[in-house]
Each structure stands twice: as C-alpha cells, then as structure tokens.
N, C-alpha and C positions, 0 to 999 in steps of 0.2 A: 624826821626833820621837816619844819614847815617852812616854805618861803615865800613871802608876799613882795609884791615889787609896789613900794608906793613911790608918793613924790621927793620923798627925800633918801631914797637909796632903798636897798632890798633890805627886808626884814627877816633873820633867817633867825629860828630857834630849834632847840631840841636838845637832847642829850649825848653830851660829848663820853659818859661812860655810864653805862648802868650797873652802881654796885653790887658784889655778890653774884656777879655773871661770869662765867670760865671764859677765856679767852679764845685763839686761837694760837695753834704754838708761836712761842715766842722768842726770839734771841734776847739773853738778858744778861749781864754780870754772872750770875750761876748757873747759867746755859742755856740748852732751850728747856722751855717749860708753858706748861699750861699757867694761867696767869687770871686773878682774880682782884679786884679791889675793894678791900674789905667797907664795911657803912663808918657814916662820919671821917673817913681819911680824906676827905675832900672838906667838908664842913671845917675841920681844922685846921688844913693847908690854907685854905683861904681865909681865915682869920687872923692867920700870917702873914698874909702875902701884901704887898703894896701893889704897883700899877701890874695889871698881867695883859699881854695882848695875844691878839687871834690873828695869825698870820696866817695866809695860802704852805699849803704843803710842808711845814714847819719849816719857811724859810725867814728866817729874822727879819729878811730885810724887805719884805714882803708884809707892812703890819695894816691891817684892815680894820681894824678899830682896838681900844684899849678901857678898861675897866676905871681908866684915870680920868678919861675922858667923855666917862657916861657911854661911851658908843657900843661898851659890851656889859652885858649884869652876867653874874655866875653866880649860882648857890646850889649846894644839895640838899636835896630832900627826900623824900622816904625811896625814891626812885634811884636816884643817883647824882651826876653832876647835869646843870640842867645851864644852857647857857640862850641870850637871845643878841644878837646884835643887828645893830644897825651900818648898813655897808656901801659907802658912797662911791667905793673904785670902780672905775666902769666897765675894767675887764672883767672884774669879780660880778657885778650885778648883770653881765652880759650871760657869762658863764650860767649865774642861778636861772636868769629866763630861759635858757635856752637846755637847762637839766643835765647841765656837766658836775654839779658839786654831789660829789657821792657818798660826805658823811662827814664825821667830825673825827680829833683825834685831838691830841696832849702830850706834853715833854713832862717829867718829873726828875726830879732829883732828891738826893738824902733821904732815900728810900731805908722805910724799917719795915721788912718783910720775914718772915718764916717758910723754908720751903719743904712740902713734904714728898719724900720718897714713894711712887704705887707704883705694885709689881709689874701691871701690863701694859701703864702707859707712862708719859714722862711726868715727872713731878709737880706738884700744883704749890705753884708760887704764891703766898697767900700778902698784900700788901697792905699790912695795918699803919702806914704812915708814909708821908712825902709830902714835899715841897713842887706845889706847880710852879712850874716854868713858863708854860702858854697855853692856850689852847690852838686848834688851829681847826680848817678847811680842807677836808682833801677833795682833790679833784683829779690828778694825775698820778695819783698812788692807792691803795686798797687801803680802808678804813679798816680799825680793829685789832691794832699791836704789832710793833716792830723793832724794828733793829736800837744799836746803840750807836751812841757817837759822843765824843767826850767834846765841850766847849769851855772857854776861859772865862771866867767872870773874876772882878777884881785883883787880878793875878795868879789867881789858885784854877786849881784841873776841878772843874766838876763834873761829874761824872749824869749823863742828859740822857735819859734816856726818853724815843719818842715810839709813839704806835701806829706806826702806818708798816702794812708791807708794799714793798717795789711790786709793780707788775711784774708775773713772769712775762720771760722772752716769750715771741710767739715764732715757735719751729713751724718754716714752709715745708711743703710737702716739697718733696725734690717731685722735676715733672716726670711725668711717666711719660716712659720709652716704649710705643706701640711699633716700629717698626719690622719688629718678627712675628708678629701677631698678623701684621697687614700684610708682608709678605707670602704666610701659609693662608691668607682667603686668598691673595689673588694667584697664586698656584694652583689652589684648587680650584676655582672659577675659570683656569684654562684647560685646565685634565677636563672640565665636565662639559666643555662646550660642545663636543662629538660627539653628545648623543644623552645623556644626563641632567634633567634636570631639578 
C-alpha cells in the first residue's frame, strides 16, 4: 500500500487482493476454509458492476470515496485487484499520516466457487466468480479474509460476505501474587541474622 498525502486529500493505492494467493483460514458459507481468488474473477465483476465505494472497516456508512465519482479507480491486472483512491475525510487522511491504515479488504457476493477437500488441512476454496460489493480500508480489524454477515438490498437476503478478521481479545496476565515468596526471604534473613551471612 502506498500513501501520499497531497493538497487535495491522501492518495492511497495498492492491492486490495492478489489473485491466485491462499488466504488465511476463513469463515465462509461452506465453512472454514483456506481461500483463493481465482484471475480475471475480478476483471469481470467489475464490468459489472455500476458505482462501488471504499468504505472504512466495511462500514456502509462510512463511504470514503466511490468509483462513480472518480474518487476511486479499480482494475485487475496480471497481479490482481489493484485500487488507487483519493480521500478527503479528515479522520481517514489523519489516520494514513499517522500509519493506522493496515491494508485493504472487499465484500463479494453471488459467489461461484469450487471447494476442494485435502487430507491435512482444511479445504481450499477456489473462487472463479463474484459480484463486488465494496472495497474498503481496514484500520481497526486485520486485513486478509473474514467473517460473513448477510445484508438486504432491494428486498432480497444477499448473502455479503467480507475479509477482515476481528482482532483477537488481548488476555491480561492475571497479576502475580509474590507474597509467600517475600515472606520465605524475609524469614530467612531473620534466622541468618545470628551469625550467617
């Protein structure tokens, strides 16, 4: 990801997926799975698609520029999906200076995928087709595939799925209890005072 901060908003580009790359396990419709985006499934989604926007942390309402309105290009090419936008929210262009945006990620839906069964690990999900939905910005989530979650469009269930995983929880260490530990020195530093040192 490169980010330039000019006079008219941060300039961020890079690639939101590189195809033909294994994922990281994934929650999916057919469970977890390692997860691959086949070439061209993006090249044809987007020749589909009408306005698509780049939102923070795939929250809708959170839209940071839009392909309708010049302020994002997407294309793929021999790499993968390759996006550059331009981004005038000030929280967003604060965040890129200050190196909180940690990667890119995407919603798809009407996924045509194949998935294949191997013996010692989980199944590699191979995705020849889909409709994008968005791209987005993560900053508050781990880039590189995740969860699902179904949203409504035009009155039907479509079925959304996005690639960020949640931060795990961070376990504190419960504090440690030295009080029998401090106890047996300062016993023995009064046995030794009689003549032991």
């Amino acid at each position: 990801m490169e980010i330039e901060i000019r006079a008219d908003g941060a300039h961020i580009s890079g690639y939101v997926n590189v195809t033909g790359k294994r994922s990281r396990p994934v929650l999916t419709p057919r469970g977890k799975v390692v997860e691959e985006i086949e070439p061209r499934a993006f090249e044809e989604a987007l020749a589909r698609a009408g306005n698509i926007p780049l939102t923070r942390d795939h929250d809708p309402q959170a839209v940071l520029a839009e392909t309708g309105a010049g302020t994002l290009r997407l294309r793929e090419d021999a790499i993968g999906l390759y996006a550059h936008a331009v981004i005038r929210d000030e929280r967003t262009v604060s965040e890129a200076r200050a190196g909180k945006i940690r990667g890119w990620s995407f919603g798809m839906y009407n996924v045509r995928d194949s998935v294949e069964e191997r013996a010692e690990s989980l199944p590699l999900r191979r995705v020849a087709g889909l409709d994008l939905d968005h791209v987005t910005l993560v900053i508050h989530k781990t880039p590189c595939y995740s969860a699902t979650s179904v949203e409504v469009r035009a009155d039907t269930e479509v079925e959304l799925e996005i690639r960020t995983l949640e931060d795990p929880p961070q376990a504190a260490a419960p504090p440690f209890d030295n009080t029998a530990y401090r106890r047996r020195i300062e016993a023995v530093s009064h046995n030794t005072k009689g003549g032991f040192t």
